[in-house]
BAFI-3210 file (N, C-alpha, C; in Angstrom, 3 decimals, decimal comma, padded with zeros to 6 digits):
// residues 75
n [1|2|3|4|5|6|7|8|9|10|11|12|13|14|15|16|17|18|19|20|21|22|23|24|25|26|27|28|29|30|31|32|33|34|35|36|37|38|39|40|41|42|43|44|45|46|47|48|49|50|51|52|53|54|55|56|57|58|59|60|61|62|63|64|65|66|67|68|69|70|71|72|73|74|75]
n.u [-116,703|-114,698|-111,607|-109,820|-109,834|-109,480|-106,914|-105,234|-106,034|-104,771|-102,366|-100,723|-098,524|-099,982|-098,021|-096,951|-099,018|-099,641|-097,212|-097,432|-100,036|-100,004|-100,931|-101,092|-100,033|-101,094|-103,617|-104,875|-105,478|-107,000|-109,087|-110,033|-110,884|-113,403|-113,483|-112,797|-114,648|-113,574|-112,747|-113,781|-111,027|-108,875|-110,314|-110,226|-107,209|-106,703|-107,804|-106,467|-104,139|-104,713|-105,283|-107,900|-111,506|-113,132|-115,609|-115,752|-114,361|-115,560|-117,800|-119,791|-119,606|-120,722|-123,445|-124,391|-124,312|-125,723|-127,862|-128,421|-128,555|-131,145|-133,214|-132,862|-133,797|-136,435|-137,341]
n.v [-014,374|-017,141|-016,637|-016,558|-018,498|-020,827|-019,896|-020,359|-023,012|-024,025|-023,665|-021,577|-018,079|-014,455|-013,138|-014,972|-015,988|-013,486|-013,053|-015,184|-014,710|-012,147|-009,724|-007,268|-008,160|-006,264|-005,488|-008,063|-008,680|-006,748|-007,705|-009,870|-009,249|-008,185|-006,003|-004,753|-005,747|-008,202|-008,041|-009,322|-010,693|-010,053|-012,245|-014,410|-014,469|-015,205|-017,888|-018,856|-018,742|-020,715|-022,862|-023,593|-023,532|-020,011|-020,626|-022,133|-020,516|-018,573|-019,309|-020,661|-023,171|-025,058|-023,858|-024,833|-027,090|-027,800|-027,183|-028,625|-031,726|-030,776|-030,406|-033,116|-034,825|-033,546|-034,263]
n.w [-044,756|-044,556|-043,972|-042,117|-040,503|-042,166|-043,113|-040,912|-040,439|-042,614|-042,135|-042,261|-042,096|-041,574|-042,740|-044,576|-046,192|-047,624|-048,861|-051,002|-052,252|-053,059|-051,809|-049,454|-046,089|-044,197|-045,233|-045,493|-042,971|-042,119|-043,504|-042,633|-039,924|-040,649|-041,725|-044,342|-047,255|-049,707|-053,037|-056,313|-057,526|-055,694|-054,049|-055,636|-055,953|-053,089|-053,204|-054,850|-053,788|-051,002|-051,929|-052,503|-053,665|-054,531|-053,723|-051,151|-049,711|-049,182|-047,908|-049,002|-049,721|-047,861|-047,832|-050,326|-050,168|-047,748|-048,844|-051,160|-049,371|-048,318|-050,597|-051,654|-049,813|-049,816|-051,684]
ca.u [-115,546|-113,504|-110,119|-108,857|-109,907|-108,762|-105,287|-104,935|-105,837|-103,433|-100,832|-100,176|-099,215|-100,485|-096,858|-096,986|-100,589|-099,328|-096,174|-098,299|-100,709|-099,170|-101,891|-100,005|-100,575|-101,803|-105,269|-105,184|-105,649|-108,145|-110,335|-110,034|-111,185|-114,365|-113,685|-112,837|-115,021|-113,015|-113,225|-113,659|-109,848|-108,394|-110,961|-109,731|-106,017|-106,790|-108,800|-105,551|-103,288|-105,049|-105,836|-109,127|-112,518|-113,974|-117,352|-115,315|-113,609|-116,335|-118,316|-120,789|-119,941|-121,468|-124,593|-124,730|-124,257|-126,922|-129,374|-128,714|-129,094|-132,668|-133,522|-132,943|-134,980|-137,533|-137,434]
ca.v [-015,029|-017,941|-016,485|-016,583|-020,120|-021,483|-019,708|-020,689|-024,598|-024,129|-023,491|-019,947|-016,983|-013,643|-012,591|-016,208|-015,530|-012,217|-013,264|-015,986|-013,829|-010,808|-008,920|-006,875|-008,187|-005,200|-005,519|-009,365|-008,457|-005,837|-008,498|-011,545|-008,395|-008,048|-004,039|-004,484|-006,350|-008,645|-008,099|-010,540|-010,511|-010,857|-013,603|-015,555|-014,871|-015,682|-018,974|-019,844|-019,067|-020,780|-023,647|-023,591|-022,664|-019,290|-020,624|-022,529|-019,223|-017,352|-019,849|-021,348|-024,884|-025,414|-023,842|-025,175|-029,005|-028,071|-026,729|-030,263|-032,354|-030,497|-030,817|-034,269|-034,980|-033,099|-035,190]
ca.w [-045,333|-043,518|-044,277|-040,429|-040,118|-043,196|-043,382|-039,660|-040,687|-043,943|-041,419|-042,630|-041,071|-042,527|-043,867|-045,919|-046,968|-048,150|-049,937|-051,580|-052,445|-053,021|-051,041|-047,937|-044,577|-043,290|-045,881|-044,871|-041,327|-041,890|-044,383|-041,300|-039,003|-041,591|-042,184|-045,506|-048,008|-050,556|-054,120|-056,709|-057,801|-054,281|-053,672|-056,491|-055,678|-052,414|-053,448|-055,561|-052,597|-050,332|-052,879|-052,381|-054,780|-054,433|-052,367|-050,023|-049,140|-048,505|-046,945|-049,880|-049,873|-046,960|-047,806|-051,061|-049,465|-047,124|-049,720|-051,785|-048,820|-047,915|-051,898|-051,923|-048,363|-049,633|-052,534]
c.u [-114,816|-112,622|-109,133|-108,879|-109,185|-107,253|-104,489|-104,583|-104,806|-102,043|-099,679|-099,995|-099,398|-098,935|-097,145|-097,396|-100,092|-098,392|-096,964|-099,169|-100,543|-100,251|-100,944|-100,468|-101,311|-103,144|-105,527|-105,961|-107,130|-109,536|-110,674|-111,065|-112,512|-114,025|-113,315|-113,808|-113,826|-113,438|-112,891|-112,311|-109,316|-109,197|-110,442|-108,402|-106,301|-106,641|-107,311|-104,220|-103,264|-104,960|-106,792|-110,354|-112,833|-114,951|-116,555|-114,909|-114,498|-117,706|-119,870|-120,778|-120,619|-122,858|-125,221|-124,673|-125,729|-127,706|-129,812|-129,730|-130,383|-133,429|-133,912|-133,319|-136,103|-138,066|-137,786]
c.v [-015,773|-017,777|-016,748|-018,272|-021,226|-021,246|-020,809|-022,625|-025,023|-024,018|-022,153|-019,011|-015,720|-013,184|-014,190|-015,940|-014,368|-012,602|-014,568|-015,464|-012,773|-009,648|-008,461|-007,923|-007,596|-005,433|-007,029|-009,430|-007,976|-006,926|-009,515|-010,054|-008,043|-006,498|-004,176|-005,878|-007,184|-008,498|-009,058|-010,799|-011,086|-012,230|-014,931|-015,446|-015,522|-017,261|-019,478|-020,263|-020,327|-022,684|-024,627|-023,126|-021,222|-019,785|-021,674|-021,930|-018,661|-018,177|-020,758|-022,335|-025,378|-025,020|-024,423|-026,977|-029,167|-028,395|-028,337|-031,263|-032,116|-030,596|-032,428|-035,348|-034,749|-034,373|-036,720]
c.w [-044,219|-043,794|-042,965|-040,607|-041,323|-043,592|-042,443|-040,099|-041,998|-043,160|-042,000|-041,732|-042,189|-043,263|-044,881|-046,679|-048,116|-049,220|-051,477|-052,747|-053,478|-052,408|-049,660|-046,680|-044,168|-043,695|-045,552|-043,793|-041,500|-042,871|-043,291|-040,054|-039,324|-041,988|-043,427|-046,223|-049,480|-052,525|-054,838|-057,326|-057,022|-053,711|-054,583|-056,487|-053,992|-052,206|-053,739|-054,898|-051,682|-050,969|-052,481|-053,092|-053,838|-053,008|-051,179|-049,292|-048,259|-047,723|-047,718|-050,173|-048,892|-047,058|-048,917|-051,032|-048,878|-048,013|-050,572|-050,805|-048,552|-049,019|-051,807|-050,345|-048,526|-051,369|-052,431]
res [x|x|x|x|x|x|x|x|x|x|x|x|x|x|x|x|x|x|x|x|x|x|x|x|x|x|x|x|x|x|x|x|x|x|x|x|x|x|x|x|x|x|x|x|x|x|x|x|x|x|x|x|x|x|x|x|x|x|x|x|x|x|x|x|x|x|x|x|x|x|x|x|x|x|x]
***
């Protein structure tokens, strides 16, 4: 999950995120830290925080760009 990098470039800090959110800080921290896994709930408040999709969050637009571009190369 890009949550550090994307809050960071949103110009957030984790209390924002949080109030935003409504997810604590403290479980913010620990999800940017990887020790906790995100569930699909917090990923989509996240996403809506953040206002951003789901797979951009967690890092699937980029693979799903690639996968096109190598589709349509191989094509």
């Amino acid at each position: 999950m890009n949550l550090k990098n994307i809050r960071k470039e949103k110009g957030l800090t984790l209390s924002k995120l949080s109030s935003i959110s409504s997810i604590s800080a403290s479980y913010l921290s620990e999800l940017e830290k990887g020790k906790y896994e995100a569930t699909e709930s917090k990923i989509i408040r996240l996403s809506l925080a953040l206002g951003i999709t789901p797979n951009e969050l967690l890092g699937w637009e980029e693979i799903i760009d690639n996968l096109k571009s190598n589709l349509n190369n191989f094509i």
